[in-house]
N, C-alpha and C positions, 0 to 999 in steps of 0.2 A: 852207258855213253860217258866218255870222258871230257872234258871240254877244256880245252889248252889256252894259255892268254895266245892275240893275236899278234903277232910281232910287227905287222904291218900297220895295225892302230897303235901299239905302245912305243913305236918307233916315230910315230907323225907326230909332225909339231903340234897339232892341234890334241893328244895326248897329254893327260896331266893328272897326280897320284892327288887325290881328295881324302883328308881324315874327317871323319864325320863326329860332331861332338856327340857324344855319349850322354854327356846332362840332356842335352837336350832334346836327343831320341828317346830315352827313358819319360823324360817327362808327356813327351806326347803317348808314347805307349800307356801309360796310366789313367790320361785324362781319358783317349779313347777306350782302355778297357773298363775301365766304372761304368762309362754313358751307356756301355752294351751290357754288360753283367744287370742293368735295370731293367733287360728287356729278358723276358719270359720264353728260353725258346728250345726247352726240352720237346724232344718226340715222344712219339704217341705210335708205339707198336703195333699195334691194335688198326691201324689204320693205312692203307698199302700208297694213298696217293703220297706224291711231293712237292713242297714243304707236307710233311704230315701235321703243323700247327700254325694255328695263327699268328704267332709270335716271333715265327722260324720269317714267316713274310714282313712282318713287321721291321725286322733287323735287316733281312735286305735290302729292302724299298730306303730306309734309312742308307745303306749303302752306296746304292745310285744317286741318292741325294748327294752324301758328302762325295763322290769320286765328280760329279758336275762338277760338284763347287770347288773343286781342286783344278778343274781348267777340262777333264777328260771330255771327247768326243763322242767316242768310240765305246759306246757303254750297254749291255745290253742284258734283259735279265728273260729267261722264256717261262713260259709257263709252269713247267717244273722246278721252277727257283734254282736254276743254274746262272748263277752271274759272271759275264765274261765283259774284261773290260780292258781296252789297251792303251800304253802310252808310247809312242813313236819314240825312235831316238833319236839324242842332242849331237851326238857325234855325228861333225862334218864327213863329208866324203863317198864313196863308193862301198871301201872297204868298212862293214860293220861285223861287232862281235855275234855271237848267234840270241836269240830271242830267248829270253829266260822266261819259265810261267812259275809265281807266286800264287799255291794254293791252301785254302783251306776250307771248315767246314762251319757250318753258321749253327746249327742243332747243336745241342747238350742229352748229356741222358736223362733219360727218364725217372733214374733209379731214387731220384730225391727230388723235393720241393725246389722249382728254379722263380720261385713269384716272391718279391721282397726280399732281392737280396742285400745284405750289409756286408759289404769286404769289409775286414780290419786290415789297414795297413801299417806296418811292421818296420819303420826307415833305422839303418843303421843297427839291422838282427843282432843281437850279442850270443846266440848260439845256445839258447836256454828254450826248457818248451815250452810252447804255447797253447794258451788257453782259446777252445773255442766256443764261447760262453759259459754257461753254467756247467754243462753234463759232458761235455768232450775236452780232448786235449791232443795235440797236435806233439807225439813228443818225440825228441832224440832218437832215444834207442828204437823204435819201430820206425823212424823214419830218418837215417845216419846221415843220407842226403842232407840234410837239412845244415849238417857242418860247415857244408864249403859253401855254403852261403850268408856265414857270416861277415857280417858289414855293410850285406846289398841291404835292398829293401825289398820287402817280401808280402804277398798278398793274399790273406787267406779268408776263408769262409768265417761267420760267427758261431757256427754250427747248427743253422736252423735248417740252413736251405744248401744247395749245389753252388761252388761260387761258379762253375763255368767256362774256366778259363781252356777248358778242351773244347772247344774249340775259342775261344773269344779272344784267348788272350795271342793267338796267330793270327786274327784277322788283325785285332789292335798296332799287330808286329808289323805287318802288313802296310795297316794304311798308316801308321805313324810315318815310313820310309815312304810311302810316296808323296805326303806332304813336307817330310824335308825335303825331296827331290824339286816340288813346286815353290818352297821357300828359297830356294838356294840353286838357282837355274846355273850358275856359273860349274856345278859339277854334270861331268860329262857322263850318261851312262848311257847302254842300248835299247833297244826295243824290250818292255817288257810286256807281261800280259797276265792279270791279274784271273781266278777262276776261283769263286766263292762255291764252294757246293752245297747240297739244303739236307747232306745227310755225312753220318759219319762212313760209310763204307766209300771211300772213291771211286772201287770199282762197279758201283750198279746205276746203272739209270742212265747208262750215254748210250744216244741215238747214235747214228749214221752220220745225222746234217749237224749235230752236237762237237761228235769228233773230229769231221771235217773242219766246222768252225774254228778251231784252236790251232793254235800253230806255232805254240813256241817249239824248241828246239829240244830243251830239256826245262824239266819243272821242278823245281820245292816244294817241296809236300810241308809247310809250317802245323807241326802238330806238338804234342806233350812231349817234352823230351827236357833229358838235365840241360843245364847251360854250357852251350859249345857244341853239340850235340846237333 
């Protein structure tokens, strides 16, 4: 699916182009992904229900929590730890863009320790490698990406544990944009609809009354991927 601007919105007066500050989306992306990277919420193979761990529910529930306290209505989490939650649109009129769904996954793997994690945070990379405590190293040449991100800031594990950020640091992406969206009402966007899932495969575990439920038009899958990507 392709999805075109509407010329009929971007032609109305009630249209208007918003920059959104960068300091300041970053910063919230960070505070929220530390507060989740605390929360323990690798799967558990070994076990077919879902959330398969307690941890996995933990970070949801927290979810619901903060999507209330951001003003949402419309919040809903079922028994299978599917979080579906929406924000109506600001845009006056008849004429709206189509319904966008922001998704991602609340689970980590299994493959490593996710209990006690310590990010090290990296402000202003100079493009050198990095130590992951004692016995690990995070470097250059096996990891070449690492170049063009020289200057950001950069968040890694200490190398005890998993930091996480597959999925955490997309939910953090997530709800950082829908708290500036509540911070800053004066920017117009449309119908979204948020969809937290409690595993990493998106294709398993939807019901019928699941899929019905959802309704955006087309979705973002916010998962691992370089920057821009």
């Amino acid at each position: 699916m392709t999805l075109q601007p509407n010329s009929a919105i971007m032609n109305s007066s009630s249209y208007q182009e918003y920059t959104m500050n960068t300091a300041t989306i970053e910063q919230l992306i960070v505070e929220r992904f530390l507060r989740y990277t605390a929360i323990d919420t690798r799967s558990d193979d070994h076990i077919a229900t879902k959330p398969s761990t307690a941890g996995q529910w933990d970070l949801l529930h927290l979810l619901v929590k903060e999507l209330k306290e951001l003003g949402l209505e419309d919040v809903s989490l079922n028994a299978d730890g599917f979080l579906i939650a929406r924000i109506p649109s600001n845009i006056p009129g008849s004429v709206q863009p189509p319904v966008i769904g922001f998704m991602a996954h609340v689970d980590t793997s299994p493959d490593m320790p996710g209990n006690g994690v310590r990010p090290q945070i990296i402000e202003a990379y100079d493009g050198s490698d990095i130590p992951l405590g004692d016995q690990w190293t995070l470097t250059t040449a096996d990891n070449p990406l690492l170049k063009k991100y020289v200057g950001s800031t950069i968040i890694t594990t200490d190398g005890r544990t998993l930091l996480g950020a597959d999925d955490k640091a997309g939910v953090a992406e997530i709800m950082a944009v829908l708290q500036y969206y509540h911070d800053h009402p004066e920017i117009r966007h449309g119908a979204l609809e948020i969809i937290s899932l409690p595993m990493r495969r998106p294709d398993t575990g939807w019901t019928d009354s699941l899929l019905n439920s959802c309704k955006p038009d087309a979705a973002i899958r916010w998962t691992e991927a370089a920057a821009g990507r």
